[in-house]
RODRENZA-335159 format. One record per residue: residue in three letters; residue number from 1; x, y, z of N, C-alpha, C in turn; chain. Coordinates in steps of 0.001 Angstrom, whole numbers. Atoms other than C-alpha are relative to their C-alpha. Layout:
N
+--------+-----+---------+---------+---------+---------+---------+---------+---------+---------+---------+--------+
! residu ! num !     nc1 !     nc2 !     nc3 !    cac1 !    cac2 !    cac3 !     cc1 !     cc2 !     cc3 ! chaine !
+--------+-----+---------+---------+---------+---------+---------+---------+---------+---------+---------+--------+
!    ala ! NUM !       X !       Y !       Z !       X !       Y !       Z !       X !       Y !       Z !      A !
...
+--------+-----+---------+---------+---------+---------+---------+---------+---------+---------+---------+--------+
END
This chain:
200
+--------+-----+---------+---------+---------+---------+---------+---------+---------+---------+---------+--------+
! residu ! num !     nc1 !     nc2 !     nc3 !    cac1 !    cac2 !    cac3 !     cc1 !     cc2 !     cc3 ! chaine !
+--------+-----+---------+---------+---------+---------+---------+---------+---------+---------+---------+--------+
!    unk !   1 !    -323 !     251 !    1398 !   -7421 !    3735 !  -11535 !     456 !   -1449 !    -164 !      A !
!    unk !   2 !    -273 !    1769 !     442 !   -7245 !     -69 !  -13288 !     850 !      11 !    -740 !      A !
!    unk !   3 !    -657 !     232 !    1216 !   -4487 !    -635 !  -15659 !    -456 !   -1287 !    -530 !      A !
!    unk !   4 !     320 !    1700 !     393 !   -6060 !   -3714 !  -17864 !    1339 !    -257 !    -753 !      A !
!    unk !   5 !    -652 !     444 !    1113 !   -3896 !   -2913 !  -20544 !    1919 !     562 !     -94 !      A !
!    unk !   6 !   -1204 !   -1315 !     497 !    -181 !   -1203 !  -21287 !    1190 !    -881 !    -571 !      A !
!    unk !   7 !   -1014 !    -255 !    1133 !    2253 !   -1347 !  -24203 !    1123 !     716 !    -493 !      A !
!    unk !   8 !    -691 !   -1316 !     584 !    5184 !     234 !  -25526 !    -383 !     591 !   -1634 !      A !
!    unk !   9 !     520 !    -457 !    1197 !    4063 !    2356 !  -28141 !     830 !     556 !    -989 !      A !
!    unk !  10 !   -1137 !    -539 !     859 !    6921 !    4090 !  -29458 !    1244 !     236 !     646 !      A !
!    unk !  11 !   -1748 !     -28 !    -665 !   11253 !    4540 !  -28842 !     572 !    1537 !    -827 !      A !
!    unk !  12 !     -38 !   -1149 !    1020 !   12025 !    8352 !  -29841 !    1191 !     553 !     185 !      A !
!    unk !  13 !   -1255 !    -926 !    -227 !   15210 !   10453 !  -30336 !    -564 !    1534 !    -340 !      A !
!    unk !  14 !     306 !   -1365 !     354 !   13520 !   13626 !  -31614 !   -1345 !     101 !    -356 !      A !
!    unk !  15 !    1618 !    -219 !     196 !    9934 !   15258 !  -32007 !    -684 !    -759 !    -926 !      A !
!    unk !  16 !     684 !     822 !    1145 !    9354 !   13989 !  -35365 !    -308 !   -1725 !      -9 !      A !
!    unk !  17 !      67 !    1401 !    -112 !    9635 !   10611 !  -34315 !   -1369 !    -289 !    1311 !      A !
!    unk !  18 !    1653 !     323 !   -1094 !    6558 !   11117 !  -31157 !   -1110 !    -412 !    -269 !      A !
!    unk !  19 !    1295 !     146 !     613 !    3691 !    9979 !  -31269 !   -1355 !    1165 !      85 !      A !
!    unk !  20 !    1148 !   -1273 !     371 !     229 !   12442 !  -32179 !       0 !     -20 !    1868 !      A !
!    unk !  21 !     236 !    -857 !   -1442 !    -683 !   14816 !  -29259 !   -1346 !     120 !     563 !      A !
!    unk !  22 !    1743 !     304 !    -348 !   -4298 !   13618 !  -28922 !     -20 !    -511 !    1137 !      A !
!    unk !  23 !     643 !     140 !   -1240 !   -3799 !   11868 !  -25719 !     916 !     619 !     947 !      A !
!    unk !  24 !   -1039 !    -753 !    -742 !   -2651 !   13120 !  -22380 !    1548 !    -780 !     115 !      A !
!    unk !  25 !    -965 !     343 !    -700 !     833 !   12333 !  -20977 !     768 !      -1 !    1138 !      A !
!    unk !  26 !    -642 !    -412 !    -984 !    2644 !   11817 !  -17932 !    1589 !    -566 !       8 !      A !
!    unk !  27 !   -1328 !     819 !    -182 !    6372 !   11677 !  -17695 !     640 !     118 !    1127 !      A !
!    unk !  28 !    -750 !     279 !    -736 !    8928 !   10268 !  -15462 !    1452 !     473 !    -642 !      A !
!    unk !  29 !   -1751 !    -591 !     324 !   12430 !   11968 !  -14719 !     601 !    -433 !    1200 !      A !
!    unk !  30 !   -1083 !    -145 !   -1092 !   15187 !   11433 !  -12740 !    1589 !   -1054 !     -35 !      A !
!    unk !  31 !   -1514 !     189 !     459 !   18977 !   10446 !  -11865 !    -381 !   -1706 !    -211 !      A !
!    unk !  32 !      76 !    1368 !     365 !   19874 !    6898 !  -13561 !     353 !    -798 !    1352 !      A !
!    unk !  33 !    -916 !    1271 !   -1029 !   20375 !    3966 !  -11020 !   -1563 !     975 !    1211 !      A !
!    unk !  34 !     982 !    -402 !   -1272 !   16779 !    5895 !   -8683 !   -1018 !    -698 !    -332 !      A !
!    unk !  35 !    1038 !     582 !     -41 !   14526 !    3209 !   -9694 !   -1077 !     284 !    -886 !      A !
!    unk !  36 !     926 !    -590 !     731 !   12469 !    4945 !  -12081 !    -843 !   -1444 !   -1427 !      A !
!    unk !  37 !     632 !    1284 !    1048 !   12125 !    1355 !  -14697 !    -955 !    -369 !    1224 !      A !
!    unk !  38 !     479 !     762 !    -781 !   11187 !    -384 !  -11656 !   -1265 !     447 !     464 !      A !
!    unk !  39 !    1224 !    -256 !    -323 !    8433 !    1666 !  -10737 !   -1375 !     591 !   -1190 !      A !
!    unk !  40 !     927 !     185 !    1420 !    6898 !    2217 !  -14342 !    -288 !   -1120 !     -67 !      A !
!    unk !  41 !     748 !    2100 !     558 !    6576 !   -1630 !  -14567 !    -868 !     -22 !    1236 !      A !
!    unk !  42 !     900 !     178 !    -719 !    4874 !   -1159 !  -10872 !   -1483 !     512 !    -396 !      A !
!    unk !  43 !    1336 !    -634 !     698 !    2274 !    1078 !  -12370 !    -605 !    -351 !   -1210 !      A !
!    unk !  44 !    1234 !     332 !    1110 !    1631 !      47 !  -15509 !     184 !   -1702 !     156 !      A !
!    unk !  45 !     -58 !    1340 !    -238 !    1701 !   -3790 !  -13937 !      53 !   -1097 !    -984 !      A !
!    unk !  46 !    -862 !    1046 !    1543 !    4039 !   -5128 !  -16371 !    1481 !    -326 !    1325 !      A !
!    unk !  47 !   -1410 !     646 !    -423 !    7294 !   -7040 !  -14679 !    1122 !     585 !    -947 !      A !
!    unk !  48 !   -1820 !    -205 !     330 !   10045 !   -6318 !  -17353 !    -494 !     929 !   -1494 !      A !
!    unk !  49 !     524 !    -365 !     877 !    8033 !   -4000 !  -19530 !     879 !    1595 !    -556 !      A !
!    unk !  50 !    -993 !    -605 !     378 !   10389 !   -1127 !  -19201 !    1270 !    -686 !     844 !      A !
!    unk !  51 !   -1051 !     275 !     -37 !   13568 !   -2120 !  -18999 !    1076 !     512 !    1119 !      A !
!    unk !  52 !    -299 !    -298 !   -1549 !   15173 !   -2462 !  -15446 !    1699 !    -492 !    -504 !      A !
!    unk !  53 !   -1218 !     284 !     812 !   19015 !   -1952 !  -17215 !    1302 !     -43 !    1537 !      A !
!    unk !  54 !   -1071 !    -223 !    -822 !   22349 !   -3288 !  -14879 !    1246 !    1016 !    -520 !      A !
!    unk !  55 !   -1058 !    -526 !     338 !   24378 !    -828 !  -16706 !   -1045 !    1882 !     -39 !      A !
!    unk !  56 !     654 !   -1030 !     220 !   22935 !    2958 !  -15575 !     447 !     923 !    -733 !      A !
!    unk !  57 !    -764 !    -997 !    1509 !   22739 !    5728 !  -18252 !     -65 !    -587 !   -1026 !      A !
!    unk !  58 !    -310 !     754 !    1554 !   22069 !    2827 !  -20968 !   -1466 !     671 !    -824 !      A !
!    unk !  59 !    1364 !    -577 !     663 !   18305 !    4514 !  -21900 !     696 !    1204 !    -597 !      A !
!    unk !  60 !    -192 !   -1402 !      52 !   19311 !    7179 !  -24330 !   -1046 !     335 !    -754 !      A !
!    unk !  61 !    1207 !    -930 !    1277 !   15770 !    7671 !  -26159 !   -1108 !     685 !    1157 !      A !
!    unk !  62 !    1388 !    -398 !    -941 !   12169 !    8683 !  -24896 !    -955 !   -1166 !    -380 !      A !
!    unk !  63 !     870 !     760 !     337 !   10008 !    5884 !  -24275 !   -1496 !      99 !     277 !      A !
!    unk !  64 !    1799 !    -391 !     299 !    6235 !    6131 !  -24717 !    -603 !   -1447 !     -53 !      A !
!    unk !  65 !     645 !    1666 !    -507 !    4182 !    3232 !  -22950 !   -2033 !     409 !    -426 !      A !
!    unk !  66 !    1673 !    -491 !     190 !      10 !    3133 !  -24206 !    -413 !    -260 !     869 !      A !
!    unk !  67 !     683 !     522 !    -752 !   -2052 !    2661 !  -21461 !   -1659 !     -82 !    -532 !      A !
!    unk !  68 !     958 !     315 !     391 !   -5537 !     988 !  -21757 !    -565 !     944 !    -938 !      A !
!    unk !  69 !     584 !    -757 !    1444 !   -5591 !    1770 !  -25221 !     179 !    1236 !    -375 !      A !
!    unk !  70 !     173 !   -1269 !     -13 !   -4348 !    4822 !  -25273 !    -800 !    1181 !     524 !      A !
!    unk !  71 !    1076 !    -712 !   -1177 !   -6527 !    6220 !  -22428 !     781 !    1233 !     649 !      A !
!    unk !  72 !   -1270 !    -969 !     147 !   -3301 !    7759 !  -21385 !    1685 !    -354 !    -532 !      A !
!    unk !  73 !   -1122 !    1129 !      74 !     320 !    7351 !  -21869 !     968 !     341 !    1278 !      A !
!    unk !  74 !   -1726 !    -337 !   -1018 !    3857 !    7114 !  -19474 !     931 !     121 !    -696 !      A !
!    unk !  75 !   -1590 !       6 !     448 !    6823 !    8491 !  -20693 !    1064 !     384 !     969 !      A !
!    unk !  76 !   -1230 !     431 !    -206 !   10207 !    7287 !  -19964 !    1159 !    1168 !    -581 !      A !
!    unk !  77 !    -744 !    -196 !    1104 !   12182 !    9697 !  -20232 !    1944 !      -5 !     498 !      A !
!    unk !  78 !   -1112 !     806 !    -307 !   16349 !    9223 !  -20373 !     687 !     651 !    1958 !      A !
!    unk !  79 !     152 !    -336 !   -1833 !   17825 !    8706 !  -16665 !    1452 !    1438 !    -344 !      A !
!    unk !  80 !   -1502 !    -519 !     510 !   20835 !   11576 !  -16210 !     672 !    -235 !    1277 !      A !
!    unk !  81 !   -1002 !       7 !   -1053 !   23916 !   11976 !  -14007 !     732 !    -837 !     191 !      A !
!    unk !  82 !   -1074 !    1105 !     148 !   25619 !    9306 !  -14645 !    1200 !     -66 !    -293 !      A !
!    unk !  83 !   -1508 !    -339 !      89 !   28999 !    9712 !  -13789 !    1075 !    -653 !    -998 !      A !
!    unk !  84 !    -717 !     500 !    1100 !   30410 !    7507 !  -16431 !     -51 !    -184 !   -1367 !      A !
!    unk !  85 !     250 !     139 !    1612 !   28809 !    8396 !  -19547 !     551 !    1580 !      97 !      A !
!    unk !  86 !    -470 !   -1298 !     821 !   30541 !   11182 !  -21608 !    -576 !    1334 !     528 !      A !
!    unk !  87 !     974 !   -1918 !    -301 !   29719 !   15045 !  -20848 !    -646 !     243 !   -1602 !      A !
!    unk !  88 !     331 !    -421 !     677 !   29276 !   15194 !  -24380 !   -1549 !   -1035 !    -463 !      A !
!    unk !  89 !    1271 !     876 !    -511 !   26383 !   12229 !  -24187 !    -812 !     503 !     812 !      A !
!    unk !  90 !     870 !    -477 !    -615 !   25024 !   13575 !  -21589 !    -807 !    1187 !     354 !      A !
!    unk !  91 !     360 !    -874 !     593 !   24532 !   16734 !  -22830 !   -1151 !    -146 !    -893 !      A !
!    unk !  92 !    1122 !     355 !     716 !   22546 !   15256 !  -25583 !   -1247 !    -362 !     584 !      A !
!    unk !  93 !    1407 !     390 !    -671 !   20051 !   13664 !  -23285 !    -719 !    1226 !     930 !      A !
!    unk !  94 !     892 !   -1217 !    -831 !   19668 !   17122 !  -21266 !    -824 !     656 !   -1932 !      A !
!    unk !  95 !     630 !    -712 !    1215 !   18950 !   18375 !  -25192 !   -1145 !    -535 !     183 !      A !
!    unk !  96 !     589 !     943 !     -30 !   16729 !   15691 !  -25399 !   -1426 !     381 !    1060 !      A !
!    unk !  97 !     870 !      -9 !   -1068 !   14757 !   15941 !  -22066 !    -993 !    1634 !    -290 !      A !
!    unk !  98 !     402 !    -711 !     -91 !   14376 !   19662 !  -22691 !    -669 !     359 !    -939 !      A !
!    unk !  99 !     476 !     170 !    1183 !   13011 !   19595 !  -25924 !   -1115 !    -474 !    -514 !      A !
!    unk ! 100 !    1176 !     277 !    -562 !   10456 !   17527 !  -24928 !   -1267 !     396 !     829 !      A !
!    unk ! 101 !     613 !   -1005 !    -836 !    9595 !   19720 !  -22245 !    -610 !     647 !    -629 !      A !
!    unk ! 102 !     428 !   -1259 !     166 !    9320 !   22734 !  -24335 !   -1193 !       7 !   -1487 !      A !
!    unk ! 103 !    1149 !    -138 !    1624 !    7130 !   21309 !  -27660 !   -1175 !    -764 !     378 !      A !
!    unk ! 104 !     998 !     389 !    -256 !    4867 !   18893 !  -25963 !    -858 !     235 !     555 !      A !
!    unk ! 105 !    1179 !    -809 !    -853 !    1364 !   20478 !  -25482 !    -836 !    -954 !     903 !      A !
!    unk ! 106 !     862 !     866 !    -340 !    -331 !   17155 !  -24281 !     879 !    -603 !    1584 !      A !
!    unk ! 107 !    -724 !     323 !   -1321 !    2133 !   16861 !  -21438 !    -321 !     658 !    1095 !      A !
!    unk ! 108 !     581 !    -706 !   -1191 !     453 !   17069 !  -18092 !     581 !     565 !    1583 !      A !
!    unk ! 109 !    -963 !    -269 !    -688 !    2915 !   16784 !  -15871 !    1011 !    -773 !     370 !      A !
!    unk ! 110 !   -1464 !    1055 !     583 !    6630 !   15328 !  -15396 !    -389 !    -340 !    1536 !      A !
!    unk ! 111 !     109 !     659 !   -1158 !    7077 !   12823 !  -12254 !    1300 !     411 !     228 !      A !
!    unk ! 112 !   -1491 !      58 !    -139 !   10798 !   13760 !  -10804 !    -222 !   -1559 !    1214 !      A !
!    unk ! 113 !    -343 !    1218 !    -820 !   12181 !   10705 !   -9083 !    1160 !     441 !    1035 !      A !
!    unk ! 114 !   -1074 !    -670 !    -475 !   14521 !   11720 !   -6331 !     557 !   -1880 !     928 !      A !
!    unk ! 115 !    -746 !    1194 !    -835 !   16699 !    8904 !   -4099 !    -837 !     296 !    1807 !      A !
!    unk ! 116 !      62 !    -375 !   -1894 !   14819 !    9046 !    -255 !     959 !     157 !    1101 !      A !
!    unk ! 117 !    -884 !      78 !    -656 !   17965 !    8124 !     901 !    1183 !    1349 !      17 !      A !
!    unk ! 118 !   -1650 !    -197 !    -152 !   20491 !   10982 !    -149 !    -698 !    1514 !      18 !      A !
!    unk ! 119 !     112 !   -1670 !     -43 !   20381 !   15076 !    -487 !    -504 !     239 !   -1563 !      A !
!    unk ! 120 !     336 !    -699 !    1253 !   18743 !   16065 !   -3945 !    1632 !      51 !    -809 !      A !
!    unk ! 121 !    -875 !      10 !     400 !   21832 !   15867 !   -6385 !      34 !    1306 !    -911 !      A !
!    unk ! 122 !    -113 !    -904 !     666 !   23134 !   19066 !   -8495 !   -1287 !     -44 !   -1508 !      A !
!    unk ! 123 !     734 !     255 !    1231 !   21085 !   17426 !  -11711 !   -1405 !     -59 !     -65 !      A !
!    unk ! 124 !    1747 !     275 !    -407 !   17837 !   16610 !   -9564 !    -314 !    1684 !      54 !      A !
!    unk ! 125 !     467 !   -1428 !    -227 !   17867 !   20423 !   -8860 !     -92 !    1133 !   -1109 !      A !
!    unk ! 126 !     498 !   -1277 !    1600 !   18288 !   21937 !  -12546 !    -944 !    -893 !    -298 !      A !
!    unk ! 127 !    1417 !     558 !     407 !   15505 !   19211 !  -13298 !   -1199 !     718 !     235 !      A !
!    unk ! 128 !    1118 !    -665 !    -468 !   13081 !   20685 !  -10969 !     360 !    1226 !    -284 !      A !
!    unk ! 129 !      27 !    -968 !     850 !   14354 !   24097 !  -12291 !    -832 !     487 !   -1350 !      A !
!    unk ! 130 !     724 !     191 !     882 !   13632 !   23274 !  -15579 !   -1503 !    -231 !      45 !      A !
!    unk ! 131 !    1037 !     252 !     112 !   10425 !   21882 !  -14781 !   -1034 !     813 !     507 !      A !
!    unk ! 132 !     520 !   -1345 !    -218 !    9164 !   25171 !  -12780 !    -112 !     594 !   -1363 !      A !
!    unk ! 133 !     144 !    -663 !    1269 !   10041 !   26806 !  -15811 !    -842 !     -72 !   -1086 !      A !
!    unk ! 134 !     545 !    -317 !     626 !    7772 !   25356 !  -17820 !   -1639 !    -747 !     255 !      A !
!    unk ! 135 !    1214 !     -26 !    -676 !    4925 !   24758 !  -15383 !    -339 !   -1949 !     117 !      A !
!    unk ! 136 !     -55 !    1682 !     163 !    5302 !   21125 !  -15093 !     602 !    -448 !    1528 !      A !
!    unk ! 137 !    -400 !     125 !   -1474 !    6477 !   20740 !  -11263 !    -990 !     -70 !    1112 !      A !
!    unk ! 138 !    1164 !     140 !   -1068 !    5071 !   20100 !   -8273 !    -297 !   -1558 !     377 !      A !
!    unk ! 139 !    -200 !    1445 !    -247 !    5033 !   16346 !   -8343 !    1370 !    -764 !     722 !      A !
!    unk ! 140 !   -1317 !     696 !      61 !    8280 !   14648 !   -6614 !    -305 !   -1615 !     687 !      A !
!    unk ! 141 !     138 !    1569 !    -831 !    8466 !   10311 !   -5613 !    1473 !     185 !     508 !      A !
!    unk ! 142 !    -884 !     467 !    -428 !   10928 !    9496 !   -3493 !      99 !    -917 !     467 !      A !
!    unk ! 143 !    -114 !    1361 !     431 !   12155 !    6209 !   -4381 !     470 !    -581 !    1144 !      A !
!    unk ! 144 !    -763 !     870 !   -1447 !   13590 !    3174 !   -2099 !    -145 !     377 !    1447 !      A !
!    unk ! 145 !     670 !    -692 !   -1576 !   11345 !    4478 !     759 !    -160 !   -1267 !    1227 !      A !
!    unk ! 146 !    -157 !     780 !    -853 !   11734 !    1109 !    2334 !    1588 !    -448 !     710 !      A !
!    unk ! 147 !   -1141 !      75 !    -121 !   15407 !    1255 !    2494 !     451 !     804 !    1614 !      A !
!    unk ! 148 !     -69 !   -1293 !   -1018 !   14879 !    4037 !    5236 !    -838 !      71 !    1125 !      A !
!    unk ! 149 !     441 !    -169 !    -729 !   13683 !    4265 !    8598 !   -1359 !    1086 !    -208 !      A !
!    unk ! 150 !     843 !    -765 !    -122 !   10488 !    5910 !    9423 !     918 !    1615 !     213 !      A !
!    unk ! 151 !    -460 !   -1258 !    -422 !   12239 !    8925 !   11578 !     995 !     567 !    -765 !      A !
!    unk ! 152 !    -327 !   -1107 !     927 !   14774 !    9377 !    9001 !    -671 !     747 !   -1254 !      A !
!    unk ! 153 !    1160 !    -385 !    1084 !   12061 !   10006 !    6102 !    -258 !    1388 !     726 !      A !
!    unk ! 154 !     318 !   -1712 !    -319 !   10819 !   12786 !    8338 !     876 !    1078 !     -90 !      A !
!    unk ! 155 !   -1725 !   -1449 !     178 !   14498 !   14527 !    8425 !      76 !      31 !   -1269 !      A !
!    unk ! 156 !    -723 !    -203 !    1466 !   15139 !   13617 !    4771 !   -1440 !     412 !   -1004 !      A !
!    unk ! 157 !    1068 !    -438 !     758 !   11880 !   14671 !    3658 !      -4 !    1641 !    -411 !      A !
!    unk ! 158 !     435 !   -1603 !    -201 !   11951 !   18551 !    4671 !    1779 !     228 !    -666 !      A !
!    unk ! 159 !   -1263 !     337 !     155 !   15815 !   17850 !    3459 !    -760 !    -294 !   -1713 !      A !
!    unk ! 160 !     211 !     130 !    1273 !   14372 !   17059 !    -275 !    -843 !    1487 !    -399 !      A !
!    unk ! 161 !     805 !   -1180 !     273 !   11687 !   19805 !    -185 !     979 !    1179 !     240 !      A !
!    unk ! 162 !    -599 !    -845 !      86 !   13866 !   22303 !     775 !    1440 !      88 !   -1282 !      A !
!    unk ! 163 !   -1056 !    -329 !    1046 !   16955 !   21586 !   -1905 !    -397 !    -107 !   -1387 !      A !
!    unk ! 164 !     325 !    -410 !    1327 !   14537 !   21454 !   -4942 !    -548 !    1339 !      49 !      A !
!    unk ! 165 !     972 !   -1236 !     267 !   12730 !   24424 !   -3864 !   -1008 !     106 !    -465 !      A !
!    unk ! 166 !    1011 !     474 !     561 !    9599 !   22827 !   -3729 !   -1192 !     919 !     848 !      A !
!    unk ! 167 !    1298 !    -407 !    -337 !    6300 !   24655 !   -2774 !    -645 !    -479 !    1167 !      A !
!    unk ! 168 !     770 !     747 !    -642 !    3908 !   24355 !     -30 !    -705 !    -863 !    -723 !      A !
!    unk ! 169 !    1384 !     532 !     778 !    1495 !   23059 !   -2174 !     791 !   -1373 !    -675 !      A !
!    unk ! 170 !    -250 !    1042 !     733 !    3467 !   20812 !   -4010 !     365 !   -1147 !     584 !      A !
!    unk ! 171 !     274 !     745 !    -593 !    3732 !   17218 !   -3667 !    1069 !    -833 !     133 !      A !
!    unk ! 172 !    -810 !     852 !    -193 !    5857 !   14755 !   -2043 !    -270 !   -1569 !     495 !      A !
!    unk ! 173 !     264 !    1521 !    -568 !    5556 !   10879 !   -1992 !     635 !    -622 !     -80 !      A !
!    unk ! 174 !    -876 !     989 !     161 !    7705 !    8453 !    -755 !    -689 !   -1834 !    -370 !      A !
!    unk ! 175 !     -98 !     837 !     537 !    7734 !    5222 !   -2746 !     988 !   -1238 !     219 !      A !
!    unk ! 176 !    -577 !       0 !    -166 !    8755 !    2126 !   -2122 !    -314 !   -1505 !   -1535 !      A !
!    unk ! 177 !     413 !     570 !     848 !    8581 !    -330 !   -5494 !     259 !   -1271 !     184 !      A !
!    unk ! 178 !    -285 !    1292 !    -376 !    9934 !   -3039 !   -3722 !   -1119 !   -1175 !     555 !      A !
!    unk ! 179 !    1348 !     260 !   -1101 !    7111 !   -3057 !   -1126 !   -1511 !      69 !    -585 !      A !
!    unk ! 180 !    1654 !    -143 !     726 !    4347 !   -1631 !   -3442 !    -734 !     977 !     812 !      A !
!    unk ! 181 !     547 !   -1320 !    -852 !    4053 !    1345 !    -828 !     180 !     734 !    -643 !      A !
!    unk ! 182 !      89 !   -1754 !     624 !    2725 !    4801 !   -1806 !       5 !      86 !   -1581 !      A !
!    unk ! 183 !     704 !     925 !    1360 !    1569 !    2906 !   -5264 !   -1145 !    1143 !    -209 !      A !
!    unk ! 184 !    1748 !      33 !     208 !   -1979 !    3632 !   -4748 !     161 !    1815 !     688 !      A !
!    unk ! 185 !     292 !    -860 !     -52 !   -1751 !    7110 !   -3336 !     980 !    1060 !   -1295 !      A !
!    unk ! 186 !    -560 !   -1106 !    1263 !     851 !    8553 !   -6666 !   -1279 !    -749 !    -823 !      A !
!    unk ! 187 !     701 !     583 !    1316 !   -1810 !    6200 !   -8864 !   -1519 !    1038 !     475 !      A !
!    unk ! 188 !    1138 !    -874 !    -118 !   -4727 !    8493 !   -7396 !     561 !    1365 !    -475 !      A !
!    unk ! 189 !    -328 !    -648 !     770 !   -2883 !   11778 !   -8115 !     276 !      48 !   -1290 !      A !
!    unk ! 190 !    -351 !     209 !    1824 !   -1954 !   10696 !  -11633 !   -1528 !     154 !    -601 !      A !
!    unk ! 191 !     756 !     442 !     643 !   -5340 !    9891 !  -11993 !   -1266 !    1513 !     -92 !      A !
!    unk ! 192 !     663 !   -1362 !      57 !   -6768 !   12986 !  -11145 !    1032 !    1443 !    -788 !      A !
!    unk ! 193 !    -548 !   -1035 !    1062 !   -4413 !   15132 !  -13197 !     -68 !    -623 !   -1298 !      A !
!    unk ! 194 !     551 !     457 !    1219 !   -5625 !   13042 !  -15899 !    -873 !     730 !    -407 !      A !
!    unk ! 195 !    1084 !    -379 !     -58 !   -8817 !   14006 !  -15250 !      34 !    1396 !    -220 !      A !
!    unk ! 196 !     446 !   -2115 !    -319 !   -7994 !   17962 !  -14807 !     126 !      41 !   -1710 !      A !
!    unk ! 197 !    -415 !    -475 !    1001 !   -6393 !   17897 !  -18241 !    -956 !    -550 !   -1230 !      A !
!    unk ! 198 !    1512 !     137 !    1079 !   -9428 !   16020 !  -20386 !   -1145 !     710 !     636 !      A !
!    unk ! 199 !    1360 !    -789 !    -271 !  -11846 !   17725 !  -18776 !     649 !    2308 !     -33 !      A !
!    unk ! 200 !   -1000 !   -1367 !      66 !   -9616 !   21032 !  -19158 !     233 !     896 !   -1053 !      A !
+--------+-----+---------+---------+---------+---------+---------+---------+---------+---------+---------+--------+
END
């Protein structure tokens, strides 16, 4: 897959504000401060196109990026767990996240972002909950994959799969956005669950 083109297309707090459900979508989730700007600007090969914020927990909308032309889109959506924003804030953004989940038909499937380095966190694990629930799972990156030895990746790998309660089948790729590793093999899966869902 080529990205020539990609845009932000729209900044949303609630349905009415999305954009039409004509093309597919793929979104990105996970805890604030796991890299998740940094590797949307790797993919849709923009530098500062989403917003790589020093203060985590500052995204509180849903952002919606066009790709070549609306061919497909990436959504952004807000990071959580952020130990220093409000419970009652961060409540809103689980509203938020789930809400999204449960009305958008053009949504093909969510990306979770997990840390390579640490144990799945309480929030990464009602994520992938949620996202079983409404058939949207099965995808996980695990970020800052250069931060980490080869041999620990293998321990902390079966160490991620096992505390989301992830599937044989389902998929795990470590990422590293620094390096530009494991790029090209999530940009081939994306590109073929593109494909399942227009031809679908």
């Amino acid at each position: 897959m080529i990205i020539k083109k990609s845009d932000l297309l729209c900044i949303a707090a609630k349905p009415e504000q999305y954009p039409d459900e004509e093309v597919v979508e793929i979104a990105f989730a996970g805890r604030s401060n796991v890299g998740k700007s940094s590797l949307i600007n790797l993919i849709l090969n923009r530098k500062n196109l989403a917003r790589v914020s020093g203060n985590p927990g500052k995204t509180r909308t849903i952002n919606f990026y066009k790709v070549n032309d609306d061919e497909f889109r990436i959504v952004d959506l807000p990071g959580y767990g952020y130990a220093k924003v409000s419970k009652s804030v961060s409540s809103d953004w689980g509203k938020m996240i789930e809400t999204y989940l449960k009305v958008r038909d053009n949504l093909a499937i969510v990306v979770q972002l997990v840390d390579s380095r640490h144990e799945p966190s309480a929030q990464d694990v009602q994520m992938y909950e949620w996202l079983k629930h409404y058939e949207l799972d099965g995808l996980v990156v695990a970020t800052k994959a250069d931060k980490i030895s080869k041999n620990e990746w293998a321990k902390n790998k079966g160490i991620i799969r096992k505390k989301l309660g992830m599937g044989q089948d389902d998929v795990l790729v470590p990422v590293s956005s620094l390096k530009k590793t494991g790029c090209g093999e999530l940009m081939e899966i994306l590109e073929e669950l593109i494909s399942q869902w227009k031809n679908g």
